[in-house]
LODRENVEX-379260 format. One record per atom (N, C-alpha, C): chain; residue number from 1; residue in three letters; atom name; x, y, z. Coordinates in nm, 2 decimals, padded with zeros to 4 digits, m for minus. Each point is the difference from the previous one (the first is absolute). Layout:
<nodes>
{node "A", NUM, "ALA", "CA", {X, Y, Z}}
...
</nodes>
This chain:
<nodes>
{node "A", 1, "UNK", "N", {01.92, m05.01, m02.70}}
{node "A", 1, "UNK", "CA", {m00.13, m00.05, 00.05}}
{node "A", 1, "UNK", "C", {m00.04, 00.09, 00.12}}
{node "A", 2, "UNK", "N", {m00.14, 00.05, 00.02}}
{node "A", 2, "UNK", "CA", {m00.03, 00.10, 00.08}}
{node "A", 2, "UNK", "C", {m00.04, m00.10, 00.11}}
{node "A", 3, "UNK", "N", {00.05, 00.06, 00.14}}
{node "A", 3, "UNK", "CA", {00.01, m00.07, 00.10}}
{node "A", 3, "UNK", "C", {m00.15, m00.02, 00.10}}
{node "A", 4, "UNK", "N", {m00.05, m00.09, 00.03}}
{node "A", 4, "UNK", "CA", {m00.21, 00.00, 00.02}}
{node "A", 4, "UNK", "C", {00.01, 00.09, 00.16}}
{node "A", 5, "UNK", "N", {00.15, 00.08, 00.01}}
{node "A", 5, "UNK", "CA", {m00.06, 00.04, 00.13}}
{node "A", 5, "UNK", "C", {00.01, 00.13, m00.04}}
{node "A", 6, "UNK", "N", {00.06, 00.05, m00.09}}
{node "A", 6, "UNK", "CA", {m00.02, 00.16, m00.05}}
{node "A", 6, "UNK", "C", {m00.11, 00.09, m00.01}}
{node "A", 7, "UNK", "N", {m00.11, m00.08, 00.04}}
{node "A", 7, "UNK", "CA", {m00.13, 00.07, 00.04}}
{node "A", 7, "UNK", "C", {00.04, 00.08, 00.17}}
{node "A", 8, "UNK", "N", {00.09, m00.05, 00.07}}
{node "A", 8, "UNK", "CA", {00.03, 00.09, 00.14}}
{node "A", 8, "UNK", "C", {00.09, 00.11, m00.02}}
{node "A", 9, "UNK", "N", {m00.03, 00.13, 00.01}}
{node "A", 9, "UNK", "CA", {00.01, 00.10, m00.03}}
{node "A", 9, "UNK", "C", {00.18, 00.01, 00.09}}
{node "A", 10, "UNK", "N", {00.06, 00.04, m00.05}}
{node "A", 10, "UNK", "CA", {00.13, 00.01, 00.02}}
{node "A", 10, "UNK", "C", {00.02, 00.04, 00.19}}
{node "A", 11, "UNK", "N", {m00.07, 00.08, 00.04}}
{node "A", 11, "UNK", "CA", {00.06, 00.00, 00.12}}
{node "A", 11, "UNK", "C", {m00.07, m00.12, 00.10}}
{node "A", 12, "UNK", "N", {m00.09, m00.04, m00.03}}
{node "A", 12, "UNK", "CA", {m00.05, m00.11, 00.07}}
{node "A", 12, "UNK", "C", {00.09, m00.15, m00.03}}
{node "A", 13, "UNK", "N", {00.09, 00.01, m00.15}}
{node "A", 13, "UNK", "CA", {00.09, m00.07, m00.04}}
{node "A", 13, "UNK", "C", {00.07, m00.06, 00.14}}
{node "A", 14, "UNK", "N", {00.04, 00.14, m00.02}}
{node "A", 14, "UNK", "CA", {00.18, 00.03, 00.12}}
{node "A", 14, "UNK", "C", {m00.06, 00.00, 00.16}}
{node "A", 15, "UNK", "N", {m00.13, 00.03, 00.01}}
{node "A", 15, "UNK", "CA", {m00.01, 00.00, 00.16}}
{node "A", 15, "UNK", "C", {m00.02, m00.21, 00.01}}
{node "A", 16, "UNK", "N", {m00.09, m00.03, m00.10}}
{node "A", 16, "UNK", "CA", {00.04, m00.18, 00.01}}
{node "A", 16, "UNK", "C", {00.11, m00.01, 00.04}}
{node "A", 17, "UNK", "N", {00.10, m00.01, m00.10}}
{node "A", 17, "UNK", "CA", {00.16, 00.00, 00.00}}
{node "A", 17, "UNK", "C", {00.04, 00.03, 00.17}}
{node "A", 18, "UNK", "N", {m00.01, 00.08, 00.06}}
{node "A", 18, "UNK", "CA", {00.04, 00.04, 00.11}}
{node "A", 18, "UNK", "C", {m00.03, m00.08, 00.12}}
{node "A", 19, "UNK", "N", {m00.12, m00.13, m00.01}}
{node "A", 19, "UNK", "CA", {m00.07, m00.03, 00.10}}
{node "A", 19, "UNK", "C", {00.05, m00.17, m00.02}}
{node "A", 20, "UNK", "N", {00.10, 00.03, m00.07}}
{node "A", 20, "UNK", "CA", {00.08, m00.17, m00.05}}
{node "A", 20, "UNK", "C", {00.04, m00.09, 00.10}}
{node "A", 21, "UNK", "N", {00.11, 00.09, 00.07}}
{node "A", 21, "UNK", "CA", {00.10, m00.04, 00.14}}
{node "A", 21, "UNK", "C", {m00.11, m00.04, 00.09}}
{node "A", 22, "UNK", "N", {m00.13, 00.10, 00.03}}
{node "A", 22, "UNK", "CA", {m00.13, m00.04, 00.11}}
{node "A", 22, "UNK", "C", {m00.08, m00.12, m00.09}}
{node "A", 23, "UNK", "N", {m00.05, 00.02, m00.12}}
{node "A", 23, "UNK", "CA", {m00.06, m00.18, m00.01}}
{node "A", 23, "UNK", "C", {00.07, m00.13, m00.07}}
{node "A", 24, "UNK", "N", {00.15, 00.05, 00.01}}
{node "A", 24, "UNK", "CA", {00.07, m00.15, 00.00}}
{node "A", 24, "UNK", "C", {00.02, m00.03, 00.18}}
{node "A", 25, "UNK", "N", {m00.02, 00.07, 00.09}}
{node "A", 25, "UNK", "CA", {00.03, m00.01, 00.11}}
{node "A", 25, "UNK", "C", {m00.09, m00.06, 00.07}}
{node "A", 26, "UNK", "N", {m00.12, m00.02, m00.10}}
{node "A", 26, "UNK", "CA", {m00.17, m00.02, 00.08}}
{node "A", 26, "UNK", "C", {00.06, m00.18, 00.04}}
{node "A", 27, "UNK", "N", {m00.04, m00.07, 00.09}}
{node "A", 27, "UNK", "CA", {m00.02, m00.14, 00.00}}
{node "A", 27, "UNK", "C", {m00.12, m00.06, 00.02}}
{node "A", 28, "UNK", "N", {m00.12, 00.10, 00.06}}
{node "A", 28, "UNK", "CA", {m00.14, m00.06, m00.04}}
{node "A", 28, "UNK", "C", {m00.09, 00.08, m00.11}}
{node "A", 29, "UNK", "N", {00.07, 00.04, m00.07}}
{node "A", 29, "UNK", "CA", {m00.10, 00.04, m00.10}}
{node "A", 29, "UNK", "C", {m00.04, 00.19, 00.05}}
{node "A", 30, "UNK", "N", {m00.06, 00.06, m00.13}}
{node "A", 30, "UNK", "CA", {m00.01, 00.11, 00.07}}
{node "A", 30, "UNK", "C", {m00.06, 00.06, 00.15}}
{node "A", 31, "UNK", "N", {00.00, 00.09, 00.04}}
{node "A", 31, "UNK", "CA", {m00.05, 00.01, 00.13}}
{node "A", 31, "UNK", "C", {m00.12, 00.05, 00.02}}
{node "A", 32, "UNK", "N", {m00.14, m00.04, 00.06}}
{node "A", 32, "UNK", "CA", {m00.14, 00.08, m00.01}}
{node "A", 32, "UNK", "C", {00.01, 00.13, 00.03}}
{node "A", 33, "UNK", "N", {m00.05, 00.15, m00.02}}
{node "A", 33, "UNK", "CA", {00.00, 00.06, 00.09}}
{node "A", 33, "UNK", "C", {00.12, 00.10, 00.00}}
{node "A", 34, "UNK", "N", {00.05, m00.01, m00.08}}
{node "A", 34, "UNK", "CA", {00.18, 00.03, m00.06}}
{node "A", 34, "UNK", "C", {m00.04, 00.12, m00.12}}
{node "A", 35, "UNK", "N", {00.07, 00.13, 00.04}}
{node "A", 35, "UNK", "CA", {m00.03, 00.11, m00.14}}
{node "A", 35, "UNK", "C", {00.10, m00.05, m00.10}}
{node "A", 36, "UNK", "N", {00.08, m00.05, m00.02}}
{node "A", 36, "UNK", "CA", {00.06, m00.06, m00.08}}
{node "A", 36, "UNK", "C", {m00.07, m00.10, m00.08}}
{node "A", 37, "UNK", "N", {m00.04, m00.14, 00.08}}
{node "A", 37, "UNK", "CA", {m00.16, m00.04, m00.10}}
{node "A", 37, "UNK", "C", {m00.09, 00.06, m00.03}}
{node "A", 38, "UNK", "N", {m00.03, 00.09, 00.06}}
{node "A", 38, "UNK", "CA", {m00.11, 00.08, m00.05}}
{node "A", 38, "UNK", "C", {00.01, 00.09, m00.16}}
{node "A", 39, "UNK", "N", {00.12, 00.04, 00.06}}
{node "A", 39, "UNK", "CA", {00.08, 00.04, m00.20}}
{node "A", 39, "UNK", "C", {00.01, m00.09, m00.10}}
{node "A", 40, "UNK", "N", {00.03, m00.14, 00.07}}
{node "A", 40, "UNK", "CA", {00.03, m00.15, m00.09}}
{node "A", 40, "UNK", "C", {m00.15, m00.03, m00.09}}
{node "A", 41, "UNK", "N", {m00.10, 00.10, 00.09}}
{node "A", 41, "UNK", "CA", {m00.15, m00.09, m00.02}}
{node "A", 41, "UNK", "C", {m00.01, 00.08, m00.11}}
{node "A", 42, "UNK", "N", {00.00, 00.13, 00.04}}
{node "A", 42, "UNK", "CA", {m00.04, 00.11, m00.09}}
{node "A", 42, "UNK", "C", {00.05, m00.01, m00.15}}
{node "A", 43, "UNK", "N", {00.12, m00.01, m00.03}}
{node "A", 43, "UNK", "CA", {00.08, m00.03, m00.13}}
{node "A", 43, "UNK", "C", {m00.07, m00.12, m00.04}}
{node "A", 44, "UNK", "N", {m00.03, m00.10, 00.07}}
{node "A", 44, "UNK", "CA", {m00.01, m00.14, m00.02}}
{node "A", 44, "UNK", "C", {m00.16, 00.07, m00.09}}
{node "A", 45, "UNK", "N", {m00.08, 00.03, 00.07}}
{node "A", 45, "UNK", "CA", {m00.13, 00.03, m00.07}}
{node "A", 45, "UNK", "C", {m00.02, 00.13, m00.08}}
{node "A", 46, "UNK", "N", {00.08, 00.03, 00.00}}
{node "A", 46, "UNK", "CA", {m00.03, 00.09, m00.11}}
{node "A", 46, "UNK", "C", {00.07, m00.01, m00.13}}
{node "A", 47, "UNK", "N", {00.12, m00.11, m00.01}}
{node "A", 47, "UNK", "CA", {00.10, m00.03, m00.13}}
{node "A", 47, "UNK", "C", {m00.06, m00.13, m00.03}}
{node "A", 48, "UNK", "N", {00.00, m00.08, 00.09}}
{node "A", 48, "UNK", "CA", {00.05, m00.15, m00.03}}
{node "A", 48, "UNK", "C", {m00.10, m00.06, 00.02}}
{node "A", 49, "UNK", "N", {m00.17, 00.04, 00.09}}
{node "A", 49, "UNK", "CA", {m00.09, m00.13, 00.04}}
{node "A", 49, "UNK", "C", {m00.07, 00.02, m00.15}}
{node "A", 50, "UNK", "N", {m00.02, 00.08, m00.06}}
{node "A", 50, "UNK", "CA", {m00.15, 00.02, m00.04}}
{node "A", 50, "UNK", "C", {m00.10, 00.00, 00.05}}
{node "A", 51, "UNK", "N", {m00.12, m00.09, m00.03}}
{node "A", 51, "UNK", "CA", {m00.16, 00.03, 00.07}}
{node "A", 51, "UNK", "C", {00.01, m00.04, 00.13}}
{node "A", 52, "UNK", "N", {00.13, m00.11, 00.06}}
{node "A", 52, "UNK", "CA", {00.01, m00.06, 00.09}}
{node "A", 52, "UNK", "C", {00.07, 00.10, 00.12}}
{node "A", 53, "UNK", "N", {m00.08, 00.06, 00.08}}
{node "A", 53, "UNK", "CA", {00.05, 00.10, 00.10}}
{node "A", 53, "UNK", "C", {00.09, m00.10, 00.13}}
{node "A", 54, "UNK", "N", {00.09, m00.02, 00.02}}
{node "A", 54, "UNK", "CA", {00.07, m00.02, 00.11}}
{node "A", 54, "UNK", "C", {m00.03, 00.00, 00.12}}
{node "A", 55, "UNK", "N", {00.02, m00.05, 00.14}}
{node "A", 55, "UNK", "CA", {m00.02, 00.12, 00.10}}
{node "A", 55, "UNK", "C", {00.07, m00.12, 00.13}}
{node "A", 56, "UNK", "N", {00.06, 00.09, 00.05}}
{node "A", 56, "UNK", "CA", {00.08, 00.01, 00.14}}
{node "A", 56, "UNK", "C", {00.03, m00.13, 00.08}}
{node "A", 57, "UNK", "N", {m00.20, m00.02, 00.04}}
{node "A", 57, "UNK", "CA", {m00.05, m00.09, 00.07}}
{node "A", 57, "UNK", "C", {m00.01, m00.14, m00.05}}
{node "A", 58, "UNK", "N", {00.07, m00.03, m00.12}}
{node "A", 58, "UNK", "CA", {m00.04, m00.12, m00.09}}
{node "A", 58, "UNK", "C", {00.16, m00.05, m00.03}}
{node "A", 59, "UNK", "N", {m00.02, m00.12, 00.08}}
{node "A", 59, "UNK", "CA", {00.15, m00.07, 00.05}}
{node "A", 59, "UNK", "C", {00.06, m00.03, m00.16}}
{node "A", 60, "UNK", "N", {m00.06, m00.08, m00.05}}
{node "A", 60, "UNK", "CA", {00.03, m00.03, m00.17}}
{node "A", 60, "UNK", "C", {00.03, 00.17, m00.03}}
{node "A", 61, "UNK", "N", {m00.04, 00.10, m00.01}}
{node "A", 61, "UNK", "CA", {m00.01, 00.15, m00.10}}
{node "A", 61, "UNK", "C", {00.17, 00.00, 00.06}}
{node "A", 62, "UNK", "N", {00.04, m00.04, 00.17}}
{node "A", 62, "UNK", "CA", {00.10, 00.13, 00.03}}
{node "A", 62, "UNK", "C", {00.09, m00.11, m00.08}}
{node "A", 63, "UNK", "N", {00.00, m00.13, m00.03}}
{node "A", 63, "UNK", "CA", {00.07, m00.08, m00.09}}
{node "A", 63, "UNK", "C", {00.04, 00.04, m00.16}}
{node "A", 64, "UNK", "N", {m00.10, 00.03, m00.02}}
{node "A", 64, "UNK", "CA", {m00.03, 00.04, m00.16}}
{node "A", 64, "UNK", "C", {00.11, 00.16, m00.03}}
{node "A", 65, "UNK", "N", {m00.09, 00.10, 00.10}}
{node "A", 65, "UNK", "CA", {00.10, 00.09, 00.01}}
{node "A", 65, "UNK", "C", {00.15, 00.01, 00.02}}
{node "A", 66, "UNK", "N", {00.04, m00.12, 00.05}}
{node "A", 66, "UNK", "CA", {00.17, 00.02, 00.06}}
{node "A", 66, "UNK", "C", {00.05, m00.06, m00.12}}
{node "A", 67, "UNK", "N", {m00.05, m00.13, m00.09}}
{node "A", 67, "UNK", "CA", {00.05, m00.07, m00.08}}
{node "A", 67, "UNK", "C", {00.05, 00.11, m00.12}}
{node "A", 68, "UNK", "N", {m00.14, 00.08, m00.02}}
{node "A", 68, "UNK", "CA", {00.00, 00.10, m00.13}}
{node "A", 68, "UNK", "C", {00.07, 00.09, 00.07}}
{node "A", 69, "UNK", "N", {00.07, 00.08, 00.10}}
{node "A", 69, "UNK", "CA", {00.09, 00.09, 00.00}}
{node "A", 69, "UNK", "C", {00.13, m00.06, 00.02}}
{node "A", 70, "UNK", "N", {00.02, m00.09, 00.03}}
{node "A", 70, "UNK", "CA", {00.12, m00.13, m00.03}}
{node "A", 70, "UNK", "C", {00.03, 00.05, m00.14}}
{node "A", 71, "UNK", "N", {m00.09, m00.03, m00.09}}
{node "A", 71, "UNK", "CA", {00.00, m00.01, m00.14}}
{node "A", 71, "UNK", "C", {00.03, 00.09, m00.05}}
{node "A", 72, "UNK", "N", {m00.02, 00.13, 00.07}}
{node "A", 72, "UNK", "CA", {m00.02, 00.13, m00.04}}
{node "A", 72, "UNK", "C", {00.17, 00.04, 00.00}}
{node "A", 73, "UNK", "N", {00.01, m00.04, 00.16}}
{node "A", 73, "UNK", "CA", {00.16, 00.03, m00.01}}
{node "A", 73, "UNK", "C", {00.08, m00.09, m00.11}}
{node "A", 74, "UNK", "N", {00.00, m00.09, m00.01}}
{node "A", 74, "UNK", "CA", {00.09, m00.09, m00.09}}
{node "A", 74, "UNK", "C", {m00.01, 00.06, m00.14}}
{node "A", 75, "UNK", "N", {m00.14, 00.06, m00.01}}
{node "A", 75, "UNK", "CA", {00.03, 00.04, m00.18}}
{node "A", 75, "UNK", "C", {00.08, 00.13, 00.00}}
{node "A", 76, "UNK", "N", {00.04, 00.06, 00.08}}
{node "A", 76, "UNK", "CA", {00.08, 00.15, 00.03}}
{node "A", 76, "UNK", "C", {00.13, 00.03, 00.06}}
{node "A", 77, "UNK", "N", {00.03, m00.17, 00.02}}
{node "A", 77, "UNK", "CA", {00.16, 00.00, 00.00}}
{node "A", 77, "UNK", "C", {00.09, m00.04, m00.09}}
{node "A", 78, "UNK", "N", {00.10, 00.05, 00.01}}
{node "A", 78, "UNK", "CA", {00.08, m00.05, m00.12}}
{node "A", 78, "UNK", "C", {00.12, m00.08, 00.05}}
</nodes>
């Protein structure tokens, strides 16, 4: 079964993967203002929102964003 996040091009894969240790570490959620969310946003809208653009400033989005790269990591571990 083909995995729904294989639409992220392999090195954007592994830099997710890298940012694991920093958002299991988060305890309010992602941080505004953070180039690391700002990467989280980017992937998030260009793979995963469709018509629905994300963005930064939108307390619910930075929710939505962390759940789905939560998700992202879990489908890429073994």
């Amino acid at each position: 079964m083909r995995n729904k996040f294989d639409r992220v091009p392999l090195d954007d894969r592994e830099e997710i993967l890298k940012l694991k240790t920093w958002i299991l570490s988060l305890k309010m959620g992602l941080p505004r203002g953070d180039d690391r969310t700002r990467y989280l946003f980017e992937i998030y809208n260009e793979y995963f929102g469709g018509n629905v653009l994300m963005e930064e400033s939108c307390s619910a989005c930075l929710g939505k964003v962390l759940r789905k790269t939560n998700e992202f990591i879990q489908s890429y571990e073994h």
